[in-house]
C-alpha positions as CSV (number, residue, x, y, z in Angstrom):
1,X,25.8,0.5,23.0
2,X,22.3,1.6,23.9
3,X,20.3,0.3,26.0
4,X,17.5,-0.1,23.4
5,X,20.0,-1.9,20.7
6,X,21.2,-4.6,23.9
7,X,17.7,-5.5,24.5
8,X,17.3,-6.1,20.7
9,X,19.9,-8.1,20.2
10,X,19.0,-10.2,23.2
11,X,15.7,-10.9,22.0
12,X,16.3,-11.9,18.2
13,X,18.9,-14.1,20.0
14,X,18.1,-17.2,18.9
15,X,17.4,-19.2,22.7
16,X,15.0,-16.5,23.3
17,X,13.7,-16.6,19.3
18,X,13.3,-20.5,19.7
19,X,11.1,-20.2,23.0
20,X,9.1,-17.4,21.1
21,X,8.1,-20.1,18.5
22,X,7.5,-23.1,20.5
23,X,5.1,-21.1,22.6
24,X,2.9,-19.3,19.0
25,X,3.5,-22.9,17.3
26,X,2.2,-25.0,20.3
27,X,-1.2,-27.1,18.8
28,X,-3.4,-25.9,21.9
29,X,-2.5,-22.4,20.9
30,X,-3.1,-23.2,17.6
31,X,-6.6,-24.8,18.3
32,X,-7.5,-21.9,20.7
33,X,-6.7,-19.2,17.6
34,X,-8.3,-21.2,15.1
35,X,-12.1,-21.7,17.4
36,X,-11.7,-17.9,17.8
37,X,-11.3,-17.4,13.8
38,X,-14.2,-19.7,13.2
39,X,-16.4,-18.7,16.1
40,X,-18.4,-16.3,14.1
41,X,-19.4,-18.9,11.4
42,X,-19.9,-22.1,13.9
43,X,-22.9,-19.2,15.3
44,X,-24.5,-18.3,12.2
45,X,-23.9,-21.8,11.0
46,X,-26.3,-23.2,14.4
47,X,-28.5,-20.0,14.2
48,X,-29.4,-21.6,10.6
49,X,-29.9,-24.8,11.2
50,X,-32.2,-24.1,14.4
51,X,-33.8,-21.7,12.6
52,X,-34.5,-23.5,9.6
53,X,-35.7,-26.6,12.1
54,X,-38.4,-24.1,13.5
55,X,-40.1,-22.8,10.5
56,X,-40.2,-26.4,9.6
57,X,-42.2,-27.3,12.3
58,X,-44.3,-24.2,11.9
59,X,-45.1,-24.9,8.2
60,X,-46.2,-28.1,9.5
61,X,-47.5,-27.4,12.6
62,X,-50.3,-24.9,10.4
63,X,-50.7,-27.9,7.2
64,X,-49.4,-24.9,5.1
65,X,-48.8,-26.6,1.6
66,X,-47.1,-23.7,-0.6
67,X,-43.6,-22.1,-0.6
68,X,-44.9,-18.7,-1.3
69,X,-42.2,-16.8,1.0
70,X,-43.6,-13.6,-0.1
71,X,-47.1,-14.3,1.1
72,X,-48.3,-13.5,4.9
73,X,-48.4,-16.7,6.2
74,X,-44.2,-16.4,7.0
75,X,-45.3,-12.9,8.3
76,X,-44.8,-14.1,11.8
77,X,-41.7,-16.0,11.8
78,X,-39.9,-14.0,9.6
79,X,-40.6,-11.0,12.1
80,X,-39.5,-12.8,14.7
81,X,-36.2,-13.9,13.3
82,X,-35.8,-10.5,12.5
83,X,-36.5,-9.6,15.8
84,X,-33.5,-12.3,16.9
85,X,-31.2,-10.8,14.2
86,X,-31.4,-7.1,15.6
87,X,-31.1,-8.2,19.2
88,X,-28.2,-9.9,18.0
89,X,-27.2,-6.7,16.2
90,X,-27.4,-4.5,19.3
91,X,-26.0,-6.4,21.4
92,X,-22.5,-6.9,19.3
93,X,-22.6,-4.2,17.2
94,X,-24.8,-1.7,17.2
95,X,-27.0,-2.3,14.5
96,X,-30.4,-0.7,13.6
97,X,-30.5,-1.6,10.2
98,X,-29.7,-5.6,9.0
99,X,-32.4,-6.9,7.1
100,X,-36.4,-5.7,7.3
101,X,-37.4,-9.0,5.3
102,X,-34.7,-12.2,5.5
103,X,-35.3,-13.3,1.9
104,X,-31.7,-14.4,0.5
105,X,-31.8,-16.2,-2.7
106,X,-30.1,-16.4,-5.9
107,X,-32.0,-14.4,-8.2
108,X,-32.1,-14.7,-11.7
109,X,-31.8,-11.2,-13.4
110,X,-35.7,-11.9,-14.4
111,X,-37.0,-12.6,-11.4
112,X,-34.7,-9.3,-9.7
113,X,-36.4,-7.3,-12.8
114,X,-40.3,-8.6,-11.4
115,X,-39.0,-8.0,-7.7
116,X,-38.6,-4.4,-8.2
117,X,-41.4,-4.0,-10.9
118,X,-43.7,-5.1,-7.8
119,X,-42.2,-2.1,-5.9
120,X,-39.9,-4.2,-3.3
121,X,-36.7,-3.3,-2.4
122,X,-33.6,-5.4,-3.8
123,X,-30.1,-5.6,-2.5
124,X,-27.4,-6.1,-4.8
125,X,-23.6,-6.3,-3.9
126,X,-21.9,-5.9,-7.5
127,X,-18.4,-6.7,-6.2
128,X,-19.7,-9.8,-4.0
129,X,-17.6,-12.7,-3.4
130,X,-14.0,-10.7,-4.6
131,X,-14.7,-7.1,-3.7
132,X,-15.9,-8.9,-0.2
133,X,-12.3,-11.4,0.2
134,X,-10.0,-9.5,-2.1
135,X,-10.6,-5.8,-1.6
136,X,-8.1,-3.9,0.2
137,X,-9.4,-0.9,2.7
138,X,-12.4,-0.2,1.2
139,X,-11.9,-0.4,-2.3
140,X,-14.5,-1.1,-4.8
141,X,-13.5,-4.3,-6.9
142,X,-16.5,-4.3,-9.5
143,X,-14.5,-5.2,-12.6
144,X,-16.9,-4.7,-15.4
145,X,-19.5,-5.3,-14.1
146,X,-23.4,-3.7,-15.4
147,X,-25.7,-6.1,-14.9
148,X,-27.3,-4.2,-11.6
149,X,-27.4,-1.4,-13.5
150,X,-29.2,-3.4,-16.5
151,X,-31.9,-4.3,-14.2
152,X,-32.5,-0.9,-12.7
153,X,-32.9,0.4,-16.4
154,X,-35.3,-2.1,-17.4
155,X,-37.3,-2.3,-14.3
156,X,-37.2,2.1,-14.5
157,X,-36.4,1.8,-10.8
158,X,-33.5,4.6,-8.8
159,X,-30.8,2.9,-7.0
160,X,-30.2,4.2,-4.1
161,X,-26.1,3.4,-2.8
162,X,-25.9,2.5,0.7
163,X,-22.5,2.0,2.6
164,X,-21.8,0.3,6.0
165,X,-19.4,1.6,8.1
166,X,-16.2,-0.5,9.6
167,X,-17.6,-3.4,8.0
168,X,-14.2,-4.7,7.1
169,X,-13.0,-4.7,10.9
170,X,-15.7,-7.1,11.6
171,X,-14.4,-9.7,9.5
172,X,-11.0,-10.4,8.4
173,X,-9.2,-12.6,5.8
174,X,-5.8,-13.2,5.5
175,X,-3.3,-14.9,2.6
176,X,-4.5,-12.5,-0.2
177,X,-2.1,-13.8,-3.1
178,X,-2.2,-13.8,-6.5
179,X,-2.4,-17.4,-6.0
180,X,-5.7,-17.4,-4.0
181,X,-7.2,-15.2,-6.3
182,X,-6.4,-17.0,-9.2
183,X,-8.1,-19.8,-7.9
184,X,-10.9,-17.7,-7.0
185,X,-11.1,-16.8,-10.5
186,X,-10.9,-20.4,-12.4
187,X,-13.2,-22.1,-9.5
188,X,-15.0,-19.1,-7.3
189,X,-14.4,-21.2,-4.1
190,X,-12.6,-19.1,-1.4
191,X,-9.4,-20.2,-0.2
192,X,-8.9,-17.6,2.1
193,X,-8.8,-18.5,6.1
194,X,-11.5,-15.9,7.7
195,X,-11.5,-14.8,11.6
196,X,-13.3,-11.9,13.4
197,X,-17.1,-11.6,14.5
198,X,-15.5,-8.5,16.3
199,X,-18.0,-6.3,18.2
200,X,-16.9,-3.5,16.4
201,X,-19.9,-0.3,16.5
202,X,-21.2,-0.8,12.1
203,X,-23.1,2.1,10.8
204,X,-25.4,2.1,7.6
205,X,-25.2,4.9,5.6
206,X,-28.3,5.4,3.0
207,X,-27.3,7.8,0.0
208,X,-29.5,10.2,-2.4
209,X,-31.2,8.0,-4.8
210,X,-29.9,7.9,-8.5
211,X,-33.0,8.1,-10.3
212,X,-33.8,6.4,-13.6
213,X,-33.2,7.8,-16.6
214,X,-34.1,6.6,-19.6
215,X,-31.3,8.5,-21.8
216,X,-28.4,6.7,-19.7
217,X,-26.6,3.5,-20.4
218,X,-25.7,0.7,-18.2
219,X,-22.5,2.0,-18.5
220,X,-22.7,5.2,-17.2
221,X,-25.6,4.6,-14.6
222,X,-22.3,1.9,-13.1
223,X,-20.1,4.5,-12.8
224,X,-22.6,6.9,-11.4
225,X,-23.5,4.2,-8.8
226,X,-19.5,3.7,-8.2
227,X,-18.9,7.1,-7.5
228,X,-22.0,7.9,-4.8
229,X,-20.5,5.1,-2.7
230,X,-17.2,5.9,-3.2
231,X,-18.5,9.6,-1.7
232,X,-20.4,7.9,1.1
233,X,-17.1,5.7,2.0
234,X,-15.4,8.8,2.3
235,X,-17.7,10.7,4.4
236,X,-18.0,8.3,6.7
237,X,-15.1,5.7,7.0
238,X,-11.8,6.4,8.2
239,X,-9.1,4.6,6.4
240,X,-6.8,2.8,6.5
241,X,-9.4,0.8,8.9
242,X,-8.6,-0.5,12.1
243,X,-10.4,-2.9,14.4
244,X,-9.0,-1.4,17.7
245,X,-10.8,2.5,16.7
246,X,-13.8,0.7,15.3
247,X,-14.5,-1.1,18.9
248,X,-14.2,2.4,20.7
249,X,-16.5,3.8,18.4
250,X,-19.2,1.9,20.4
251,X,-19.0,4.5,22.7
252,X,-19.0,7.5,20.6
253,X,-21.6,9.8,22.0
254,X,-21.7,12.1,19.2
255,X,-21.9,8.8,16.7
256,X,-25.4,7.7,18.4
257,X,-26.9,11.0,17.8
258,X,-26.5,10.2,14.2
């Protein structure tokens, strides 16, 4: 008997299997694993909330009246949250590119139309909540899916497909079963525990525009759009991901040239 096959057997004994458990299935380890899951969201949750505080005060502060986000009175603060938010992004990951304007909202496809009429840029995620929980390694989950396409045709604007690199080793989810994502599907609540808020080096990727054309249909401008992302995610991703290589691409020399 080998060495090797002794120490095996030894091991999956069960004395040394039952200390094995107590010590993963101990509550303090189990608190201490799930703070470092949630860690990530407990900081953006308190970034919010004194952030939110703050421009309260400001509006006030300055007797401003209107909710006009658009207009130049919010100039300031929102420059210097963005400001915060790409310290932030330096600091743990790297990031040159997050968000110019922080203007999240959910948009009616109307008011995205008069958005991009105006000439402003609009981010759409067409997979969001399930390509973003359910997708494995990459994978586009768009379903069928045409309505961002729908609005580029109508508001004759290019869309322009832009890919972030090791996003996915940033943020985790585990229990993907068919299961969760039925549930997903009848109530679009997420039942999936989340952990990460790794400092993992994330690169953004901006790909040739598509421009309009008024000959396509919503169809066919989708798959157009699918397939120039699916080109940038191979150019630039390795897969299957992996947190560990995404950490040490922090200190990829020839990556910061990029």
């Amino acid at each position: 008997m080998s060495w090797f096959t002794q120490m095996l057997e030894n091991w999956i004994s069960f004395p040394y299997l039952e200390d094995y458990l107590t010590l993963v299935v101990h509550p303090r380890w189990f608190f201490v694993l799930l703070m470092l899951f949630y860690s990530a969201v407990l900081v953006l949750f308190c970034f919010s909330a004194c952030a939110s505080l703050l421009l309260y005060i400001y509006k006030k502060m300055n007797n401003h009246q209107e909710n006009d986000f658009y207009s130049k009175f919010w100039d300031k603060p929102r420059h210097v949250m963005n400001q915060v938010v790409d310290t932030y992004g330096k600091i743990w990951h790297g990031i040159k590119m997050f968000l110019d304007v922080i203007l999240a909202k959910d948009f009616t496809n109307a008011e995205c139309v008069e958005i991009l009429k105006k000439g402003h840029l609009l981010s759409i995620l067409p997979g969001g909540a399930r390509e973003g929980n359910f997708s494995n390694d990459y994978n586009l989950m768009w379903g069928n899916r045409t309505g961002f396409a729908r609005i580029a045709l109508e508001a004759k604007v290019p869309i322009i497909p832009i890919f972030t690199q090791n996003m996915c080793e940033a943020y985790r989810t585990f229990g993907k079963t068919r299961l969760t994502k039925w549930l997903y599907e009848k109530t679009r609540c997420i039942f999936l525990p989340s952990y990460g808020g790794f400092p993992v080096k994330l690169r953004t990727y901006v790909g040739e525009p598509i421009p309009y054309d008024p000959n396509i249909t919503a169809t066919e401008l989708t798959e157009k759009a699918k397939t120039a992302l699916e080109n940038l995610r191979d150019r630039h991703q390795k897969r299957p991901g992996n947190i560990l290589r995404a950490l040490s691409e922090r200190f990829d020399k020839h990556g910061k040239a990029n």
